[in-house]
C-alpha positions in Angstrom: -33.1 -44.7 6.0 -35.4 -45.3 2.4 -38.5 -44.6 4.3 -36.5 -40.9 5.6 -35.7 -40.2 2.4 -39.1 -40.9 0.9 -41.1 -38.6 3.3 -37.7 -35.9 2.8 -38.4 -36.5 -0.8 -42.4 -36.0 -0.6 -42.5 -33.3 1.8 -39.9 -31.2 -0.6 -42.1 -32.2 -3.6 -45.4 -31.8 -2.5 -44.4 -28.1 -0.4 -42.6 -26.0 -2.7 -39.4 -24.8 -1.7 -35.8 -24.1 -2.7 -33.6 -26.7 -0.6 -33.8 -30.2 -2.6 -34.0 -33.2 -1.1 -30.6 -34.2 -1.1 -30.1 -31.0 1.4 -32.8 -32.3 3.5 -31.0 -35.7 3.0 -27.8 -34.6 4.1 -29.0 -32.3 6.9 -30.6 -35.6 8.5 -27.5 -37.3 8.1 -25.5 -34.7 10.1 -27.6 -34.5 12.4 -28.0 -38.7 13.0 -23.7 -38.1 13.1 -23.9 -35.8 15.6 -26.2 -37.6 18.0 -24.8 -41.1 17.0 -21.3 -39.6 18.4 -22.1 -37.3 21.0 -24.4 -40.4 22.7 -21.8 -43.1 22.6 -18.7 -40.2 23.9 -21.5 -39.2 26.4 -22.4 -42.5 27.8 -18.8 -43.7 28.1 -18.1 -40.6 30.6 -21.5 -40.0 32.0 -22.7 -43.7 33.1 -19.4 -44.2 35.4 -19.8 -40.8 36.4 -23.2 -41.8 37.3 -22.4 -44.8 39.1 -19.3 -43.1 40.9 -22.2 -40.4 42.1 -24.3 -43.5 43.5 -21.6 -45.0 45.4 -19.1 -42.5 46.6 -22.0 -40.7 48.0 -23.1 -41.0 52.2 -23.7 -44.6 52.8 -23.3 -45.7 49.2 -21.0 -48.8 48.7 -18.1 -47.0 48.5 -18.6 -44.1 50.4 -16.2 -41.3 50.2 -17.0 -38.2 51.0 -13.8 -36.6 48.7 -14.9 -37.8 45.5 -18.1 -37.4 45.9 -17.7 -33.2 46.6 -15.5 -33.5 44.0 -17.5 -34.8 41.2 -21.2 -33.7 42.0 -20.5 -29.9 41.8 -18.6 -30.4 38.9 -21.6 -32.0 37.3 -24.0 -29.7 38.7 -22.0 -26.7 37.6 -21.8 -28.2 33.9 -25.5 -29.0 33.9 -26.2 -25.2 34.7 -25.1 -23.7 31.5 -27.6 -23.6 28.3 -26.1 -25.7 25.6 -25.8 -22.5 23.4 -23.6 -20.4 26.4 -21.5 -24.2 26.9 -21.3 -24.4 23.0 -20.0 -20.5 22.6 -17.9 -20.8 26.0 -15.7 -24.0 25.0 -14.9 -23.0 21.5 -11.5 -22.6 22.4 -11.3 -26.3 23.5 -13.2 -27.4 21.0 -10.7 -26.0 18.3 -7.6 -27.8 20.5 -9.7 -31.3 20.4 -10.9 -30.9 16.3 -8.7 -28.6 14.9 -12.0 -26.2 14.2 -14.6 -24.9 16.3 -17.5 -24.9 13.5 -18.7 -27.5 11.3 -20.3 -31.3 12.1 -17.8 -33.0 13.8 -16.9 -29.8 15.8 -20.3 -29.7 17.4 -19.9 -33.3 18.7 -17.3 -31.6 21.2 -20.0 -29.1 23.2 -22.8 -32.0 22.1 -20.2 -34.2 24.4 -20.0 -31.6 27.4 -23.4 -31.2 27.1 -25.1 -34.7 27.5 -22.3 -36.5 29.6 -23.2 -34.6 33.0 -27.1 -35.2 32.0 -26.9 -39.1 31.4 -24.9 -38.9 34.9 -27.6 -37.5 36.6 -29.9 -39.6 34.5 -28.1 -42.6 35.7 -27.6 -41.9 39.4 -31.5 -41.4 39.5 -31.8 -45.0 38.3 -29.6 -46.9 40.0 -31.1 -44.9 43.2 -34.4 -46.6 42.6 -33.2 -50.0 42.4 -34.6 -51.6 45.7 -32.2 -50.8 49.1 -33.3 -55.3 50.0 -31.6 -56.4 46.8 -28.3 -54.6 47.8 -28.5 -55.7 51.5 -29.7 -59.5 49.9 -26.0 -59.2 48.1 -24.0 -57.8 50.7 -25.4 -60.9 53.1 -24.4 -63.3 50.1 -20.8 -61.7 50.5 -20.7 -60.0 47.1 -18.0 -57.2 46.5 -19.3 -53.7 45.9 -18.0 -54.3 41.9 -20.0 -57.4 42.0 -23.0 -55.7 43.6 -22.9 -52.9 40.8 -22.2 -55.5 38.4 -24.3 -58.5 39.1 -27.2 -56.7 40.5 -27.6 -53.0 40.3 -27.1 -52.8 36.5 -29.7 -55.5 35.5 -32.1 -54.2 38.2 -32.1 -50.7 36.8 -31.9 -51.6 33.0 -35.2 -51.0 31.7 -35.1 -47.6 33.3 -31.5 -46.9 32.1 -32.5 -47.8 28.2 -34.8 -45.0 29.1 -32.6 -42.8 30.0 -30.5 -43.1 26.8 -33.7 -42.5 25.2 -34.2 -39.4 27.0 -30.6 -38.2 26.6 -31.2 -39.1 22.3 -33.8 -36.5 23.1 -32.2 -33.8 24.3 -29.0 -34.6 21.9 -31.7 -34.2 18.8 -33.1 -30.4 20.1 -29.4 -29.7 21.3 -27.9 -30.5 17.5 -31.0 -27.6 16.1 -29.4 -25.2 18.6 -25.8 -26.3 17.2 -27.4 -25.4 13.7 -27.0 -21.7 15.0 -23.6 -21.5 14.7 -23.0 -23.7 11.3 -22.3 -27.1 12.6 -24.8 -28.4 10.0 -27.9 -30.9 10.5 -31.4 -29.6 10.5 -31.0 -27.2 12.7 -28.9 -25.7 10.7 -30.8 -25.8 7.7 -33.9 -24.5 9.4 -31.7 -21.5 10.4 -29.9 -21.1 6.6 -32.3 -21.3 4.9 -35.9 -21.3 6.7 -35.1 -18.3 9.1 -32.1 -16.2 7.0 -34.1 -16.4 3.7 -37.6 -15.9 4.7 -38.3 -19.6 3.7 -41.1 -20.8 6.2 -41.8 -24.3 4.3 -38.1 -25.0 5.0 -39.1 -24.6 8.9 -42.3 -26.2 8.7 -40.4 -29.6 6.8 -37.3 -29.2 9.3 -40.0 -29.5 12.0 -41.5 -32.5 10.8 -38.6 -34.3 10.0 -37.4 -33.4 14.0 -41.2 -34.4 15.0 -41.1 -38.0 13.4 -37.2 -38.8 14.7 -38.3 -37.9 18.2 -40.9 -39.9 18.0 -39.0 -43.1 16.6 -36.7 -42.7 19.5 -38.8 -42.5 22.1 -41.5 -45.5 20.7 -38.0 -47.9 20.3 -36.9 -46.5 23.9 -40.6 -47.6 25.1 -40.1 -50.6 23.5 -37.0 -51.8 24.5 -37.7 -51.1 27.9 -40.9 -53.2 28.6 -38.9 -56.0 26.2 -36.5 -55.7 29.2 -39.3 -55.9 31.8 -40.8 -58.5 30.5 -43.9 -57.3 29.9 
């Protein structure tokens, strides 16, 4: 977090602009909270939903044909709302889960909604990839549809899941700006407060880079991570 807070601390220096470092500071911080949050919630809901999607579906492992028309509308019907509309249409839910409906650790509620369905889909894309041979090679060795999953599915896919959590940090980072609109804080908000409200366009333009350079750190780890797990 130094080397954040020295470009933060440059950028504000070197552009001049009302908003201190510290806000810049704090923004990133909220918004790192946010996304930390909303990824792990996410990923706990939307990678059995995924995997639920891969084998309830026809001829999956555990076909059945209930669940299946059950769940993937759901999903789909989630996944067809802009965040902003899903962030303005649960408020009332949000307010039940929190206690408030604006703020940081409001946001993480619609954040939540909004990336669980996506990692699902994210997911189910994944493990559909993983060679058809490998699951008929485990069924022939007798392995239970858990252990299949388990044992063979999972590791097969893995490089291409660690992407897709890179990909869903993604969306969670521009998804947090658009939370911004509606004061749950981060850099989004900041850019909106202070950048757009107040005429301020250096507050934009650093707001923009600071976006730029986290996107980028996420998706050169994701790249990494993801050969480390191919071996190459």
């Amino acid at each position: 977090m130094e080397i954040v807070n020295d470009i933060i601390n440059y950028l504000s220096t070197t552009f001049a602009t009302n908003v201190t470092s510290a806000q810049f500071a704090q923004a990133s911080y909220e918004t790192l909270y946010m996304v930390v949050f909303a990824l792990t919630l996410g990923s706990l809901i939307g990678v059995p939903l995924g995997i639920c999607l891969v084998t309830t579906r026809p001829s999956g492992l555990l076909e059945n044909k209930k669940i299946y028309q059950i769940i993937n509308p759901i999903i789909n019907l989630v996944r067809s709302l802009p965040f902003i509309i899903l962030l303005v249409a649960i408020l009332p839910l949000t307010k039940l889960i929190v206690g408030s409906s604006i703020g940081t650790t409001a946001a993480i509620v619609p954040l939540t909604f909004y990336v669980a369905p996506y990692i699902s889909r994210l997911v189910e894309n994944s493990l559909l990839d993983v060679n058809s041979g490998i699951i008929e090679a485990a069924e022939s060795m007798g392995a239970t549809p858990i252990q299949i999953i388990w044992h063979f599915m999972l590791p097969e896919a893995f490089s291409s899941l660690i992407l897709t959590l890179t990909t869903a940090t993604i969306g969670l980072i521009g998804a947090t700006a658009m939370a911004g609109a509606i004061g749950a804080g981060g850099i989004g908000d900041l850019a909106v407060s202070y950048g757009y409200q107040r005429f301020d366009t250096t507050v934009t333009y650093i707001c923009v880079v600071i976006l730029v350079i986290a996107i980028q750190f996420v998706q050169s780890t994701g790249n990494y991570l993801a050969r480390k797990a191919r071996h190459e």
